[in-house]
C-alpha positions, 0 to 999 in steps of 0.5 A: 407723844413726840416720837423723841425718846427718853434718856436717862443716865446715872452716876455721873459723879460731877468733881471727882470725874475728869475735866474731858468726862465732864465735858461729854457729858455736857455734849450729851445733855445738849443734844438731849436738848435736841433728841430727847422728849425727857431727861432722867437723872438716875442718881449720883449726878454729883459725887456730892451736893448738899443745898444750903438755904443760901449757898450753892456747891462751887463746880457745877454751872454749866451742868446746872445751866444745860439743866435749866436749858433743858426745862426752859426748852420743853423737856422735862428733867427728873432727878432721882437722888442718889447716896452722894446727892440726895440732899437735893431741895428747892434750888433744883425744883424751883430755880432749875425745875426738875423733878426731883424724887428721893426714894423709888417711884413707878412711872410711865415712861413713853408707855413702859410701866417702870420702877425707877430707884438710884439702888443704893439700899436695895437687894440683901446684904450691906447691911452697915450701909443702910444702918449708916444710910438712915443717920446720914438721911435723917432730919437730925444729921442734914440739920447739923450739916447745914450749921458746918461753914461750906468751906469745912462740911465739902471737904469732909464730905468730899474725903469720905468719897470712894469715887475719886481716882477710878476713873478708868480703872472700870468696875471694882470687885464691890461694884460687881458684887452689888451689881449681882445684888441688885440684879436679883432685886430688879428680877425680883420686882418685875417677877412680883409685880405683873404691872411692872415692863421695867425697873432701872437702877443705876449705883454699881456702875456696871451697865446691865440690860436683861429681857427677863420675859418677852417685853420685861426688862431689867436694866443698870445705866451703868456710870459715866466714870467708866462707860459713859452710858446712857439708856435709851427709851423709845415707845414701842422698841426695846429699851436700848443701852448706849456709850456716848461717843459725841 
């Protein structure tokens, strides 16, 4: 009940993003220290992370610091995992002290009934996705993972990225067509489910904000690769989408 908003970005893709891109992003997670009552992290944050019991991924510490800032500060951080950082364990709950969600939830946020998910798997279609989607996430592939040395799993993981170099050549015909797919999947669930005001994917990296009925709305942040866009989540306004400029 501060007044501040909610902030929520996705598909930030820290490694494969230019050093100028990063850095933005760092501005906008220190004024969100200063604007925000909480912080969302919708997925994809990290164009790979995979937690080691006793390794962290090289790249990332000044991110990880603002994240950890921002908790310390008072203001809560969730973190929703995407198809390129799912793998996120205790270093980000316990050192850091997000939130961390693997697979869709409803939340309340500043009063708007919300269903949250990355989007990776949802909708129809990309049906050699999800069968790859349920070997790469299960508890026989993450175990063989975590027995490959950092120095030759990141690489591979890394190689088989698709998000390197499309930095600034927007939105390919894939991204448009998934985001399409999920379109009507949000419309779906908010035409399904009465008690839903707002369901936010991220994952096409094509910003999206439809008012389907008055005071439902569907929404896609968007990336940073391209529109360094962000969603804004006031009590008692619209829910508002944004490019950061700071």
């Amino acid at each position: 009940m501060s007044g501040k908003p909610i902030l929520l970005a996705s598909d930030v893709h820290l490694g494969v993003i230019s050093e100028v891109t990063e850095e933005a992003f760092e501005r906008w997670l220190g004024e969100a220290a200063q604007t925000a009552s909480e912080v969302i992290l919708n997925g994809d944050i990290f164009d790979f992370w995979f937690e080691y019991r006793s390794v962290i991924p090289r790249g990332y510490t000044r991110v990880l610091g603002l994240i950890g800032d921002l908790v310390k500060g008072g203001v809560p951080v969730t973190f929703m995992g995407g198809n390129h950082d799912w793998w996120g364990g205790s270093y980000l709950t316990d050192e850091l002290g997000v939130t961390l969600y693997r697979d869709p939830v409803v939340l309340d946020l500043n009063g708007w009934r919300t269903f949250l998910a990355h989007g990776d798997g949802l909708g129809q279609g990309d049906l050699p996705y999800r069968i790859l989607r349920r070997v790469i996430q299960s508890r026989v592939t993450v175990w063989g993972f975590r027995w490959l040395h950092p120095d030759v799993g990141v690489p591979i993981a890394k190689a088989l990225s698709q998000t390197a170099h499309r930095e600034g050549r927007g939105p390919t015909e894939a991204d448009r067509g998934r985001s399409e797919k999920l379109r009507e999947c949000g419309l779906a669930k908010l035409r399904s489910d009465p008690e839903i005001d707002l369901v936010v994917f991220g994952h096409t990296h094509v910003p999206l904000l439809i008012e389907d009925t008055p005071g439902r709305f569907y929404v896609n942040a968007g990336d940073w690769v391209n529109h360094r866009s962000y969603l804004i989540l006031d009590r008692d306004r619209p829910p508002r989408l944004e490019e950061w400029a700071g």
